[in-house]
N, CA, C and O atoms as a CHARMM CRD file, in Angstrom:
* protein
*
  296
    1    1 UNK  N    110.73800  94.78500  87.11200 PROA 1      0.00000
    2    1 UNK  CA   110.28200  95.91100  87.91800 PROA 1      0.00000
    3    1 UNK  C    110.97900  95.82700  89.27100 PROA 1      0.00000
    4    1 UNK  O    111.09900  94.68700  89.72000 PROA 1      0.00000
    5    2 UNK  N    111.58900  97.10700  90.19800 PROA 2      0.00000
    6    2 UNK  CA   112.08200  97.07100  90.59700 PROA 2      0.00000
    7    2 UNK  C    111.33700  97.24400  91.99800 PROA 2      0.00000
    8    2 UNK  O    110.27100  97.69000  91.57400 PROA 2      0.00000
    9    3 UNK  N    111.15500  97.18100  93.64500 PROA 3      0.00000
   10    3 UNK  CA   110.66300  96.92700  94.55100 PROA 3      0.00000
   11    3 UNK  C    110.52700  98.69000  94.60400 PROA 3      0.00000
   12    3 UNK  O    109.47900  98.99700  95.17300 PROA 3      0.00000
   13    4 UNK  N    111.23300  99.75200  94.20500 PROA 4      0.00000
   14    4 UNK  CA   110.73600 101.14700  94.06900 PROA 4      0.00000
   15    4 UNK  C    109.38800 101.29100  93.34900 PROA 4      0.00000
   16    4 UNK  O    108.48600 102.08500  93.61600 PROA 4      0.00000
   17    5 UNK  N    109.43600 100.29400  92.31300 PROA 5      0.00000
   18    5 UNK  CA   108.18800 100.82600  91.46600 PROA 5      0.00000
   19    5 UNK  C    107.00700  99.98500  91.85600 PROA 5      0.00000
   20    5 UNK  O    106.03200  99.86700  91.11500 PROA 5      0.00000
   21    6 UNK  N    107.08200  99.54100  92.74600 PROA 6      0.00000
   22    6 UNK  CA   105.73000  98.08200  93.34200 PROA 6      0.00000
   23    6 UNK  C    104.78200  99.01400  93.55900 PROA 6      0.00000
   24    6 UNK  O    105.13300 100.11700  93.14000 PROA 6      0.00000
   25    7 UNK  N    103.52200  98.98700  94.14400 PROA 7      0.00000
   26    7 UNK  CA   102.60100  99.76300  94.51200 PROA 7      0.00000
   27    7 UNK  C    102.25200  98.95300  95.89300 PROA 7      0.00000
   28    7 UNK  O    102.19700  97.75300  95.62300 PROA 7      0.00000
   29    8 UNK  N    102.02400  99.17200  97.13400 PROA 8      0.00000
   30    8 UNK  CA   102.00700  97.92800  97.89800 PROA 8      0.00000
   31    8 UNK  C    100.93600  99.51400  99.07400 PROA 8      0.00000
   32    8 UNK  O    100.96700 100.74000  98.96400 PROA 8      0.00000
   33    9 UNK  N    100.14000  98.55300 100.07400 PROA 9      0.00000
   34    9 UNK  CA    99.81600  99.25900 100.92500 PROA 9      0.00000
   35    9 UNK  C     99.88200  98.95900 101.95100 PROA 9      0.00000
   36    9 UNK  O     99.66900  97.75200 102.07000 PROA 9      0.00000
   37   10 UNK  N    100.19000  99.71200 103.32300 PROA 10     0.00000
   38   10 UNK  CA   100.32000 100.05100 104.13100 PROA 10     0.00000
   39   10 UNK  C     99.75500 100.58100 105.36000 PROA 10     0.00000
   40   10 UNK  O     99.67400 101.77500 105.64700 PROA 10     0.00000
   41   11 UNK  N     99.38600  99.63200 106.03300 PROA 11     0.00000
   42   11 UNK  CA    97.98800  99.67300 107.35700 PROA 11     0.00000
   43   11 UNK  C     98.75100 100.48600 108.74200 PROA 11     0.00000
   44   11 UNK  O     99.91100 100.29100 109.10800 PROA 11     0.00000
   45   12 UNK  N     98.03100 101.17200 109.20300 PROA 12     0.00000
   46   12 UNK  CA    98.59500 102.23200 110.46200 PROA 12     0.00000
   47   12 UNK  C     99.59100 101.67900 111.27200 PROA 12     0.00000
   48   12 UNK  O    100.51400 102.43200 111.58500 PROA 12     0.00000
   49   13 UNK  N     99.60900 100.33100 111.75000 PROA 13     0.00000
   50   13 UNK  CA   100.79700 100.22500 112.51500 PROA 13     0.00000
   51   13 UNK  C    102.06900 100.16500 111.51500 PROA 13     0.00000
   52   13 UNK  O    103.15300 100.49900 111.99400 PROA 13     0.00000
   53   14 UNK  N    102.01700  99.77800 110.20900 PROA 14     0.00000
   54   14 UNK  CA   103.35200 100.27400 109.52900 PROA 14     0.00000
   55   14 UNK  C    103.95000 101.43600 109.56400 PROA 14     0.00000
   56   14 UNK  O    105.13700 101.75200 109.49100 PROA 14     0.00000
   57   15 UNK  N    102.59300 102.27400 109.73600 PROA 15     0.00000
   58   15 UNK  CA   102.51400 104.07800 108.92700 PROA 15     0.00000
   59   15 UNK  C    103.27300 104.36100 110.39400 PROA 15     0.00000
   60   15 UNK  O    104.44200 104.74400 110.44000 PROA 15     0.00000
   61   16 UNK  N    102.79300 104.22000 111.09800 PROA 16     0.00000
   62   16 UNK  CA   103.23400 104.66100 112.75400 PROA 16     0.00000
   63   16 UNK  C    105.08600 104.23000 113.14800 PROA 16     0.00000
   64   16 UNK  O    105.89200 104.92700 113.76400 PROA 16     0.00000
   65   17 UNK  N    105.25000 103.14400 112.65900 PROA 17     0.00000
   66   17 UNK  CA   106.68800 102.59000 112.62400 PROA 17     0.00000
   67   17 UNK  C    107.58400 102.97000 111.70100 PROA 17     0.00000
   68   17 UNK  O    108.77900 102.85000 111.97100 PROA 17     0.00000
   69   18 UNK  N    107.09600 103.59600 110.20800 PROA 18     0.00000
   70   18 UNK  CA   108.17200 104.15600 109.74000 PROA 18     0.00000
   71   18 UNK  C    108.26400 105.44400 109.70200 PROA 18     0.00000
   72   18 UNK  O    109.10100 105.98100 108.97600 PROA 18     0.00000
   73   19 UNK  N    107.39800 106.16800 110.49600 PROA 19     0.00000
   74   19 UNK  CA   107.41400 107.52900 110.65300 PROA 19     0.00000
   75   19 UNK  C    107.76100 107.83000 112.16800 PROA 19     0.00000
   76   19 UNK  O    108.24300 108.83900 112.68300 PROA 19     0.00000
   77   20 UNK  N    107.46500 106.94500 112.56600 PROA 20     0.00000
   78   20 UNK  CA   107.77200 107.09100 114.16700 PROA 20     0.00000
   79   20 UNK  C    106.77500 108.33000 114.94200 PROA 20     0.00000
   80   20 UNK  O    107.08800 108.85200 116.01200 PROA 20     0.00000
   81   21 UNK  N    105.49300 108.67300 114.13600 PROA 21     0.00000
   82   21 UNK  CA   104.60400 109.16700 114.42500 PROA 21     0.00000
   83   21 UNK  C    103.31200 108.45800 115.46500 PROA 21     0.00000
   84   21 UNK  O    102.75000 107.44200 115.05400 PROA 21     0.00000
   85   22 UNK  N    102.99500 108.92900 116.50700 PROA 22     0.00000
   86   22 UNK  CA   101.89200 108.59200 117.07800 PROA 22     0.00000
   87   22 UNK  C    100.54400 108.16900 116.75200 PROA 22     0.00000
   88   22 UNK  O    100.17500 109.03500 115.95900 PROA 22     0.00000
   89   23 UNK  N     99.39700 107.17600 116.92800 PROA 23     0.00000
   90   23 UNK  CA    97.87700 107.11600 116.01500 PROA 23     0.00000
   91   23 UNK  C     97.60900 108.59900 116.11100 PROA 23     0.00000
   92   23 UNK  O     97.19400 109.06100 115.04900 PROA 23     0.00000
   93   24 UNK  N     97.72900 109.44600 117.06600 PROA 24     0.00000
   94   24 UNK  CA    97.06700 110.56300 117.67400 PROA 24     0.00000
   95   24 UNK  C     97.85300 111.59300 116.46300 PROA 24     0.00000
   96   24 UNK  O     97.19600 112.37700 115.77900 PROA 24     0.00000
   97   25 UNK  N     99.26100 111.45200 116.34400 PROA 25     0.00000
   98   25 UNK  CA    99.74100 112.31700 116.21400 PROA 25     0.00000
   99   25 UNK  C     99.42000 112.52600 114.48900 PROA 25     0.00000
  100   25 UNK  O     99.04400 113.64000 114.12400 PROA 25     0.00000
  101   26 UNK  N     99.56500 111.54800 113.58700 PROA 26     0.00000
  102   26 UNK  CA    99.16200 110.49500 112.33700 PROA 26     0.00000
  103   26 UNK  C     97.62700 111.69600 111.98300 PROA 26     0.00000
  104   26 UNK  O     97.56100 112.64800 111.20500 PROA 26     0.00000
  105   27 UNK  N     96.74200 111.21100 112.77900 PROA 27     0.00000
  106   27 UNK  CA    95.31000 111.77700 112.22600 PROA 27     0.00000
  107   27 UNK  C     95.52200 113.37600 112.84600 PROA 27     0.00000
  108   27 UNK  O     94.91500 114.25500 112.23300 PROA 27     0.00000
  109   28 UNK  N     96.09700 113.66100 113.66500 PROA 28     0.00000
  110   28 UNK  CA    96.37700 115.25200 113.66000 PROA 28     0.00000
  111   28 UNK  C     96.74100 115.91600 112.40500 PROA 28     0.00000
  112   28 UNK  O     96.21600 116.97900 112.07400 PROA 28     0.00000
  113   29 UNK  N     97.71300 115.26100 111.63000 PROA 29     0.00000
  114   29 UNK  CA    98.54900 115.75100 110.50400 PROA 29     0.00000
  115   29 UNK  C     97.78100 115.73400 109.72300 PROA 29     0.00000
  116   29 UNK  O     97.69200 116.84500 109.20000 PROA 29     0.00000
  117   30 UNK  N     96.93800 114.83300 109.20800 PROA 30     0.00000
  118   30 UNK  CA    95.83000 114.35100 108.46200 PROA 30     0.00000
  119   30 UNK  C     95.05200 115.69700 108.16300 PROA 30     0.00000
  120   30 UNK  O     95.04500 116.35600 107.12300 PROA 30     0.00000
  121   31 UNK  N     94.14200 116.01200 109.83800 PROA 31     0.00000
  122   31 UNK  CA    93.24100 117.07300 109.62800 PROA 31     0.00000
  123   31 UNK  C     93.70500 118.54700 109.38600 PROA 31     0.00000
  124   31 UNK  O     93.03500 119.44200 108.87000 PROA 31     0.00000
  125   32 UNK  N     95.20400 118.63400 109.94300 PROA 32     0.00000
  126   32 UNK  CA    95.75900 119.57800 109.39800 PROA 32     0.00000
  127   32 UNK  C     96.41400 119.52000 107.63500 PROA 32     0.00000
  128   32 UNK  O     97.00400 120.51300 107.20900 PROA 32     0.00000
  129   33 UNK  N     96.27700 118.60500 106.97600 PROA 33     0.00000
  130   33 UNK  CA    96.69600 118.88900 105.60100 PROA 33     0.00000
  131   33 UNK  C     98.06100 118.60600 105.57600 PROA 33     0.00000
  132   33 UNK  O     98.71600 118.86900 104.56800 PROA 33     0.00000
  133   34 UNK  N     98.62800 118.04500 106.67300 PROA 34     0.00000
  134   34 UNK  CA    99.99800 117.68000 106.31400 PROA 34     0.00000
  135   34 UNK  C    100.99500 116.20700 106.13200 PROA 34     0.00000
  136   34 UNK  O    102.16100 115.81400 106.09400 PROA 34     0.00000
  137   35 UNK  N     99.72500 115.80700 106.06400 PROA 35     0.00000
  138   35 UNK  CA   100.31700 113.73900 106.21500 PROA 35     0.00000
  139   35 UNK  C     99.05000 113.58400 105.52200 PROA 35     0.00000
  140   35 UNK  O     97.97800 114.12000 105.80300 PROA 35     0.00000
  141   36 UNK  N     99.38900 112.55800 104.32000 PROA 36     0.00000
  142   36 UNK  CA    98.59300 112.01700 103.12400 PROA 36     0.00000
  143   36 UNK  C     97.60900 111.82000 104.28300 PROA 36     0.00000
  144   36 UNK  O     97.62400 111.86300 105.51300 PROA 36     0.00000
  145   37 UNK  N     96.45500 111.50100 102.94500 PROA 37     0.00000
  146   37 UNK  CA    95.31000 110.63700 104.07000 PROA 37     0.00000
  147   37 UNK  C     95.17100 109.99400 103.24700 PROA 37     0.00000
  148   37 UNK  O     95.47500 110.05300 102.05600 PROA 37     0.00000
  149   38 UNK  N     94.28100 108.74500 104.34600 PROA 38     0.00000
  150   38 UNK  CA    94.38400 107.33000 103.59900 PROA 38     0.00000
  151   38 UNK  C     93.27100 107.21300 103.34300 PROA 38     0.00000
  152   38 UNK  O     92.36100 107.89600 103.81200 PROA 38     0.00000
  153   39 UNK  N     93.14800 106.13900 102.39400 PROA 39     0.00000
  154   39 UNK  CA    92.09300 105.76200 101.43200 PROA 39     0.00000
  155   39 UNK  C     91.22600 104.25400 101.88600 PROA 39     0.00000
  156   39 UNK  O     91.82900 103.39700 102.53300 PROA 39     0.00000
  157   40 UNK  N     90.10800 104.10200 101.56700 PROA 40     0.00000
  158   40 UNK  CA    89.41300 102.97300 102.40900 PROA 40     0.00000
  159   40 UNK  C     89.62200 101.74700 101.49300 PROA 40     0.00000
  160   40 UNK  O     89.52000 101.58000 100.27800 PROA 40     0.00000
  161   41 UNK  N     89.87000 101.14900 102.27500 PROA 41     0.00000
  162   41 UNK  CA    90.26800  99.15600 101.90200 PROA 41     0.00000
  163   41 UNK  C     88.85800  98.32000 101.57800 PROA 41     0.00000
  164   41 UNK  O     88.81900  97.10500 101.38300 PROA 41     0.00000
  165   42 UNK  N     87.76200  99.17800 101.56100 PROA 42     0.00000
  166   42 UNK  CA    86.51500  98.17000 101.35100 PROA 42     0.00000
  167   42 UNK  C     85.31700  99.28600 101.05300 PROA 42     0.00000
  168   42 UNK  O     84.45700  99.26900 101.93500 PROA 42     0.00000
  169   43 UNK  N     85.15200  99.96700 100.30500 PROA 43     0.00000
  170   43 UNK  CA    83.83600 100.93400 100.45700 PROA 43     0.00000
  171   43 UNK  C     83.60500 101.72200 101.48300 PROA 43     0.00000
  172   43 UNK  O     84.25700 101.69900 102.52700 PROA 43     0.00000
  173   44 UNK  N     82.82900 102.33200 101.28300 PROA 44     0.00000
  174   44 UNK  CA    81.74200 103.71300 101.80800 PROA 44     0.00000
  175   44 UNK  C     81.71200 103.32800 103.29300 PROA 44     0.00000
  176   44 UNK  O     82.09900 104.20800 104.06100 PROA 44     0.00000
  177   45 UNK  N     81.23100 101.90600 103.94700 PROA 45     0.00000
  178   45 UNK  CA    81.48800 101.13700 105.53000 PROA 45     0.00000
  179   45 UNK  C     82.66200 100.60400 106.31100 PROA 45     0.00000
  180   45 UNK  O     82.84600 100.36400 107.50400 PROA 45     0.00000
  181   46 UNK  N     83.55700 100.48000 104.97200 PROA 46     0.00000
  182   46 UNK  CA    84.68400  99.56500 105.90300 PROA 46     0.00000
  183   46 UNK  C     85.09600 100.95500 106.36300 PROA 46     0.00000
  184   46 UNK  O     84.86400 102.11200 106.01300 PROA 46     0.00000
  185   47 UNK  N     85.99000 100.17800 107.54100 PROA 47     0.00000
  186   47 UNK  CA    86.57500 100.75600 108.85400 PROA 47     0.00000
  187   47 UNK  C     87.86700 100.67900 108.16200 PROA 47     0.00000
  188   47 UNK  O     88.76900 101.31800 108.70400 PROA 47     0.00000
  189   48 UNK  N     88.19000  99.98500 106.99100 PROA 48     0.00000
  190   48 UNK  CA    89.63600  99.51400 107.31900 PROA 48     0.00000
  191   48 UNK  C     90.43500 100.86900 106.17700 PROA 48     0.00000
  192   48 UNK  O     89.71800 101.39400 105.32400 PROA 48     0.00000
  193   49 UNK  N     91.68000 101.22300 106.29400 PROA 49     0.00000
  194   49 UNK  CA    91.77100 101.75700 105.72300 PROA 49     0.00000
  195   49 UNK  C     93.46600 101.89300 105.64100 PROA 49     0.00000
  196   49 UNK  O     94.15700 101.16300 106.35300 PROA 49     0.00000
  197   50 UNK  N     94.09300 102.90300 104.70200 PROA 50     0.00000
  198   50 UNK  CA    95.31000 102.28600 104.46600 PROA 50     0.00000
  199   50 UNK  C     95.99300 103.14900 103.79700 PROA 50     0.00000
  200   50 UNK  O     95.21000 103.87700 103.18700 PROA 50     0.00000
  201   51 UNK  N     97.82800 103.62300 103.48000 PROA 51     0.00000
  202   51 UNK  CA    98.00100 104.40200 102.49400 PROA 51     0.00000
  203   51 UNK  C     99.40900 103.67500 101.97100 PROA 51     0.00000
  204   51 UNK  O    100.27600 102.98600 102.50800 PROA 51     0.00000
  205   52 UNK  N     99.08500 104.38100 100.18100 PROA 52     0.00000
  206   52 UNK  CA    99.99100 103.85300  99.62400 PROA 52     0.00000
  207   52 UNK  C    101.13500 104.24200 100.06400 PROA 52     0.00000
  208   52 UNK  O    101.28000 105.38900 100.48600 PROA 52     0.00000
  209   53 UNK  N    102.50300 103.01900 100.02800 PROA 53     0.00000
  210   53 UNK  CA   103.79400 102.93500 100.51300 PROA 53     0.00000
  211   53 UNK  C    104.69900 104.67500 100.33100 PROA 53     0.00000
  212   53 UNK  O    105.34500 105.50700 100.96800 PROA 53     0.00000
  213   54 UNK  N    104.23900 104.42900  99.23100 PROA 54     0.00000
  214   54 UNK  CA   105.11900 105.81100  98.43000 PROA 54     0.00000
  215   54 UNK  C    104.92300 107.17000  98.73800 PROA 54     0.00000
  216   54 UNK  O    105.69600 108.12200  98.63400 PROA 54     0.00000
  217   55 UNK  N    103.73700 107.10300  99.14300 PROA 55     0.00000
  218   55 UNK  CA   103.29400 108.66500  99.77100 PROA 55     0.00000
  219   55 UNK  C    103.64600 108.37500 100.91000 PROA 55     0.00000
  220   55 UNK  O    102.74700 108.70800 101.68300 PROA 55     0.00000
  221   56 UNK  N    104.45100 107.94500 101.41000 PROA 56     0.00000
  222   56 UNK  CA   104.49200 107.42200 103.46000 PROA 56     0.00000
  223   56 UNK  C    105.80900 107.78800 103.20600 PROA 56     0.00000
  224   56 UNK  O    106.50000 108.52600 103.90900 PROA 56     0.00000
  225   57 UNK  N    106.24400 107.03400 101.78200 PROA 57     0.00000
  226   57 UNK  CA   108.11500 107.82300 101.40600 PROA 57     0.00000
  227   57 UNK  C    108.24200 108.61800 101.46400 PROA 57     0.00000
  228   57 UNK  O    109.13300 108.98700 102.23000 PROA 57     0.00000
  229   58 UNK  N    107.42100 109.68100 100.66100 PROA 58     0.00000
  230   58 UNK  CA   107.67500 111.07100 100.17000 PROA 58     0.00000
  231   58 UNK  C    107.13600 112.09400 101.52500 PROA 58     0.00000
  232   58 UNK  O    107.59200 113.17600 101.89600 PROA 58     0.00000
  233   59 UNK  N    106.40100 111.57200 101.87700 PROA 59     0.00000
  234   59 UNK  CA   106.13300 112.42200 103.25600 PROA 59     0.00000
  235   59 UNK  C    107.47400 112.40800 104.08400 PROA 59     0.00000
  236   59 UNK  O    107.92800 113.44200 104.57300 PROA 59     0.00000
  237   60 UNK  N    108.10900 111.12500 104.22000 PROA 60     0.00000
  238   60 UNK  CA   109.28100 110.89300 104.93400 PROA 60     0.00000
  239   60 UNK  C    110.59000 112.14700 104.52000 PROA 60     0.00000
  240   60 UNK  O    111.31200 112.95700 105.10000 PROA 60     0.00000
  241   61 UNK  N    110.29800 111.65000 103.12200 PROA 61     0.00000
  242   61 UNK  CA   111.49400 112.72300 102.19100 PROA 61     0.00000
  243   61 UNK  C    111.57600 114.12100 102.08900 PROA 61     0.00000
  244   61 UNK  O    112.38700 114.93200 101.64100 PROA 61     0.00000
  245   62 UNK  N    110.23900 114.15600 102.77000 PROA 62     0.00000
  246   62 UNK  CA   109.74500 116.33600 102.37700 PROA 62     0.00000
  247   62 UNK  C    110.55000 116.49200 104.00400 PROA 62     0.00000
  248   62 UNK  O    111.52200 117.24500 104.06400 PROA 62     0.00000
  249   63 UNK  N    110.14100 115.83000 105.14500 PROA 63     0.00000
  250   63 UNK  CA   110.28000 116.06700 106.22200 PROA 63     0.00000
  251   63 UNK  C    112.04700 116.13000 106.44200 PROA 63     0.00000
  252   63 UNK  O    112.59600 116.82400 107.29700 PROA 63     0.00000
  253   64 UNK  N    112.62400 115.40200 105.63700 PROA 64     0.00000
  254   64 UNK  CA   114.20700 114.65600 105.93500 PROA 64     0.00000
  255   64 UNK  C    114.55600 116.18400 105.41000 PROA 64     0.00000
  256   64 UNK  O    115.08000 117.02000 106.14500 PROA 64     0.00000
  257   65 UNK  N    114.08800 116.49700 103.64900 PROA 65     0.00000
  258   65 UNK  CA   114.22100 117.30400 102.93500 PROA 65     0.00000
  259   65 UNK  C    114.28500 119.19900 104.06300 PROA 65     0.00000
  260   65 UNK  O    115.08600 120.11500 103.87300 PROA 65     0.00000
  261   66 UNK  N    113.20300 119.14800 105.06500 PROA 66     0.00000
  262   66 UNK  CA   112.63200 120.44900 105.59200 PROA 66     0.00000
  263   66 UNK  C    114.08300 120.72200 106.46900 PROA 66     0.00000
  264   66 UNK  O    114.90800 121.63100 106.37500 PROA 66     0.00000
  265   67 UNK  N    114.02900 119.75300 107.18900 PROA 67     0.00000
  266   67 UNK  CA   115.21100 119.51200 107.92500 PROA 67     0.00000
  267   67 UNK  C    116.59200 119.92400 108.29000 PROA 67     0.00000
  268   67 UNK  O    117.17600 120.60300 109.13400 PROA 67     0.00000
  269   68 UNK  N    116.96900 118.77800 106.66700 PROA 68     0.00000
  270   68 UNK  CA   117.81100 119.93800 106.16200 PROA 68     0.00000
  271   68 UNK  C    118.19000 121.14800 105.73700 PROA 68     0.00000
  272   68 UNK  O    119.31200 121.64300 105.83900 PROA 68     0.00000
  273   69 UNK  N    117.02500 121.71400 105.15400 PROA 69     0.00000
  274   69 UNK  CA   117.04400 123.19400 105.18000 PROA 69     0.00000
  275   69 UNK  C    117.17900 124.08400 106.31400 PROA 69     0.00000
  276   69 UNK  O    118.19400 124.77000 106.43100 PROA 69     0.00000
  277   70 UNK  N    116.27600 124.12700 107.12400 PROA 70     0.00000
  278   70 UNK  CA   116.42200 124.42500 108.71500 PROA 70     0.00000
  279   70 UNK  C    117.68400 124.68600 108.96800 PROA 70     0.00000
  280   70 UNK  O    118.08500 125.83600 109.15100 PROA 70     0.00000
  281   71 UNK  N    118.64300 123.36500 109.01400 PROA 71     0.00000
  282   71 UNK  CA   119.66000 123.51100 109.29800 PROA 71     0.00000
  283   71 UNK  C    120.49000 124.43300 108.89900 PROA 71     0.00000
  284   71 UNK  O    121.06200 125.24600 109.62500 PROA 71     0.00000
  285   72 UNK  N    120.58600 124.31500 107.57100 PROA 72     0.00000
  286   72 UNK  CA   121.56700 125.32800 106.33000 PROA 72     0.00000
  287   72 UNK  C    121.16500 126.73600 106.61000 PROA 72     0.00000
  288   72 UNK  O    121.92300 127.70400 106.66400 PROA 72     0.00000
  289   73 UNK  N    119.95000 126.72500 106.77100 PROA 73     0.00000
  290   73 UNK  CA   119.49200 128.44500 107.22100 PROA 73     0.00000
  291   73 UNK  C    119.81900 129.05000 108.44800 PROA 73     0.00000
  292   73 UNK  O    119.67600 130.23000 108.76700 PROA 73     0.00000
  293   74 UNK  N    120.39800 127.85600 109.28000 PROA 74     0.00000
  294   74 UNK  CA   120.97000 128.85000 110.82000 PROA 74     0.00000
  295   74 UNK  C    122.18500 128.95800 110.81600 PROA 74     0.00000
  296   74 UNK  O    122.75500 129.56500 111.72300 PROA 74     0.00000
């Protein structure tokens, strides 16, 4: 198996460093429907919480993806 197909998760200061998104800016996107939301690391109480690697990719990839379009369209 190859390190693409791992399933691994990913706690906010990762999420924040490979998106180069703000905490503020992160849960903005969230409540607007546009950045995965994350899923809780311990039940119904924990605080802790986290999102899988791959949706942090593909969010990366739609955005790289928008981008480029933008561009091509002016």
């Amino acid at each position: 198996m190859n390190q693409q197909n791992k399933l691994f998760i990913i706690r906010l200061p990762e999420c924040m460093v490979r998106t180069g998104l703000s905490r503020s800016s992160i849960y903005q996107r969230i409540a607007e429907g546009t950045f995965p939301k994350p899923f809780s690391l311990g039940g119904k109480k924990a605080r802790a919480v986290g999102w899988l690697s791959s949706s942090i990719d593909n969010f990366i990839n739609d955005l790289i993806e928008a981008s480029n379009k933008a561009e091509m369209d002016v």
